[in-house]
C-alpha positions as CSV (number, residue, x, y, z in Angstrom):
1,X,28.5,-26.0,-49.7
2,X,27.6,-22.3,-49.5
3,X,24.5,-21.8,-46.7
4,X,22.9,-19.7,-49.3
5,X,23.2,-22.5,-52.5
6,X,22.0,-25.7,-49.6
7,X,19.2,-23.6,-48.4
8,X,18.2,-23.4,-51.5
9,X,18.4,-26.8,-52.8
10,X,16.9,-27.8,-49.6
11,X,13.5,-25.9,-50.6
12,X,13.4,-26.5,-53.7
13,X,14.2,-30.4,-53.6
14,X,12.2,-31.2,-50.2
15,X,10.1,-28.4,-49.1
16,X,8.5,-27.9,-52.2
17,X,7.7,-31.6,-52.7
18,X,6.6,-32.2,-49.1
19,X,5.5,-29.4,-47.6
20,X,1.9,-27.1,-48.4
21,X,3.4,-24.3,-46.7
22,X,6.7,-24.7,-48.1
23,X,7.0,-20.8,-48.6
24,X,7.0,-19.9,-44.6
25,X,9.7,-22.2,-44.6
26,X,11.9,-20.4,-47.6
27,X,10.7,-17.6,-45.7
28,X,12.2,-18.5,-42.2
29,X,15.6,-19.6,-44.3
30,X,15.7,-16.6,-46.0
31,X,15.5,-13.6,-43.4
32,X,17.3,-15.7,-40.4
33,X,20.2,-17.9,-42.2
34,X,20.9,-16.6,-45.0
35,X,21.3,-13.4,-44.5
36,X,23.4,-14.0,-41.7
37,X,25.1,-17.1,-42.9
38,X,24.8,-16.8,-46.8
39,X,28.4,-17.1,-48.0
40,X,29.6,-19.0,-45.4
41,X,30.4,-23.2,-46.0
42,X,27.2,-25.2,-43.9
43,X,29.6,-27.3,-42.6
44,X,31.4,-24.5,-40.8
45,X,28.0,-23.3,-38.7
46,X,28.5,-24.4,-35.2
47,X,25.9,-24.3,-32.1
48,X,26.6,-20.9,-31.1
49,X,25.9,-19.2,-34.5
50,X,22.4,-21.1,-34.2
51,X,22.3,-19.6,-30.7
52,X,22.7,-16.1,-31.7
53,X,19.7,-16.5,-34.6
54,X,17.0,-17.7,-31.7
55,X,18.5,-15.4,-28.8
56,X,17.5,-12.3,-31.3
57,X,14.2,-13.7,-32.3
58,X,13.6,-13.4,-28.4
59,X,15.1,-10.8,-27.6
60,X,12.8,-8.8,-30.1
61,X,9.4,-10.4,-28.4
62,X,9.3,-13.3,-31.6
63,X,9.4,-16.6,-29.0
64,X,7.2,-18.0,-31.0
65,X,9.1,-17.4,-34.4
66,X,12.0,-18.6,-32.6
67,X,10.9,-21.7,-32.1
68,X,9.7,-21.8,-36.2
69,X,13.4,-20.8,-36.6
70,X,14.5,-24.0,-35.0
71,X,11.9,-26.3,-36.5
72,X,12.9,-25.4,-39.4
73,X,16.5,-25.6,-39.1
74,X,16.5,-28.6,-37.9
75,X,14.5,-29.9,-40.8
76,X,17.4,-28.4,-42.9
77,X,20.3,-30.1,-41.0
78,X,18.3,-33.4,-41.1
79,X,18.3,-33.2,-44.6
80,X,21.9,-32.1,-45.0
81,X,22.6,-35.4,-42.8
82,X,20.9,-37.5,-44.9
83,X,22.4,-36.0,-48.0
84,X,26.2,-36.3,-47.1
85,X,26.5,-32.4,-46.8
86,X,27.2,-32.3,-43.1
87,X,28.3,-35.1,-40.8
88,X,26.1,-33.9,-37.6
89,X,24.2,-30.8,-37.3
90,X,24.9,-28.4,-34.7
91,X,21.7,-28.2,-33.1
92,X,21.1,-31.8,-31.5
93,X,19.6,-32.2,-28.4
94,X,18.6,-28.3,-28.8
95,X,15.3,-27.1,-27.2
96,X,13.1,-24.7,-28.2
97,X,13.8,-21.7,-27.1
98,X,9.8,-20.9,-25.6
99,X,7.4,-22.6,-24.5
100,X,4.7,-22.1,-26.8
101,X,0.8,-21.2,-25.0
102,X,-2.6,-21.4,-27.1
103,X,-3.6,-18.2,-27.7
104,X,-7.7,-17.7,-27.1
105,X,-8.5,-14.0,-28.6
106,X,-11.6,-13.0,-29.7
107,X,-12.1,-9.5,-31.5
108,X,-15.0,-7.5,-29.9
109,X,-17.8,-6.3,-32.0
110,X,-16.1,-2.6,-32.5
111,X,-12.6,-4.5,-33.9
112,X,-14.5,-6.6,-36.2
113,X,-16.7,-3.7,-37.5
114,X,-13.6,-1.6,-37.9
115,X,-11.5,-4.8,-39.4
116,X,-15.0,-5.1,-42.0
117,X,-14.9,-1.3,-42.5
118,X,-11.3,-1.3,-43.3
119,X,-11.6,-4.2,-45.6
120,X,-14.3,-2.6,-48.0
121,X,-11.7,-0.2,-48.5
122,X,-8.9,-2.3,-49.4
123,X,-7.6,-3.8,-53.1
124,X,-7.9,-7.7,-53.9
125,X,-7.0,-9.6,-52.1
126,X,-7.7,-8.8,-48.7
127,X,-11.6,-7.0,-49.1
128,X,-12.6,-10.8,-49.8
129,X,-10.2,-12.4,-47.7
130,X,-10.5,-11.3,-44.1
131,X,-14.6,-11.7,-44.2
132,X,-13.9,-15.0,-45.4
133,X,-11.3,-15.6,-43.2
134,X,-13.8,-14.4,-40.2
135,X,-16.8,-16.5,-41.2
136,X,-15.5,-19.6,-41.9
137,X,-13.0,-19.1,-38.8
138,X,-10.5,-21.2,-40.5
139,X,-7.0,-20.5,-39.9
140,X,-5.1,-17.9,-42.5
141,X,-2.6,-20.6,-44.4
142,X,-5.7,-23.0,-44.9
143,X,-8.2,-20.9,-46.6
144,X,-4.9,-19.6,-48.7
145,X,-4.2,-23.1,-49.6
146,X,-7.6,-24.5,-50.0
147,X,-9.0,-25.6,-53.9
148,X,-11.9,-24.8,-55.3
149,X,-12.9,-28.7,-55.4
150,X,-13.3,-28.4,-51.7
151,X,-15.9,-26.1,-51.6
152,X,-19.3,-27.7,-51.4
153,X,-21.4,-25.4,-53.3
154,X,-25.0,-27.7,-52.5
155,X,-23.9,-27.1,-48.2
């Protein structure tokens, strides 16, 4: 019942299988409960500890990767629930710690010729990446994720 050993069973028996961007997920699991909570038993983690995690993402200017911490979390604990690992989970009733606001930013035409100028210069994969990224405008995971038998060669 090890945080490190659930964790891992959690990513690997629902992420994975449910998930496309299962990986930001491990991710998340990874650098904020693990490493803090690896070796300790799941069923041992209580509110606070959970508290501490999200109060640092915040306090180091991440109030939007605190909230991913929690999402996430959550998701975990839900699982563990519905598993008979844990009983409750610790974080019921818990709101995310920011408010989250749409971000409208457009580079100007000297950041994207410097972003263009400093792709040509970089190794696979970014040199064909970023201009894609920037003329499709599709969002970074998507146009990581997205199969050639998508692509409509004849449009």
């Amino acid at each position: 019942m090890k945080v490190e050993a659930v964790c891992r069973e959690f990513v690997r028996l629902h992420s994975q299988a449910r998930n496309k961007s299962w990986r930001e997920a491990e991710r998340i699991l990874e650098r904020e409960f693990i490493d803090t909570f690896g070796q300790r038993d799941i069923r041992e983690i209580k509110r606070f500890d959970i508290l501490e995690i999200l109060d640092a993402a915040v306090a180091r200017g991440s109030t939007y990767q605190a909230n991913r911490i929690l999402a996430t979390i959550r998701k975990l604990y839900n699982w563990c629930i519905e598993r008979g690992i844990v009983d409750s989970s610790p974080i019921v009733g818990m709101k995310a710690p920011a408010k989250e606001v749409s971000r409208e930013r457009e580079l100007d035409d000297a950041e994207l010729k410097a972003l263009l100028r400093a792709c040509r210069n970089d190794a696979y994969p970014f040199r064909q990446y970023v201009p894609l990224l920037l003329a499709t405008a599709t969002r970074r995971a998507e146009l990581a994720e997205m199969r050639w038998s998508e692509i409509d060669g004849e449009k």
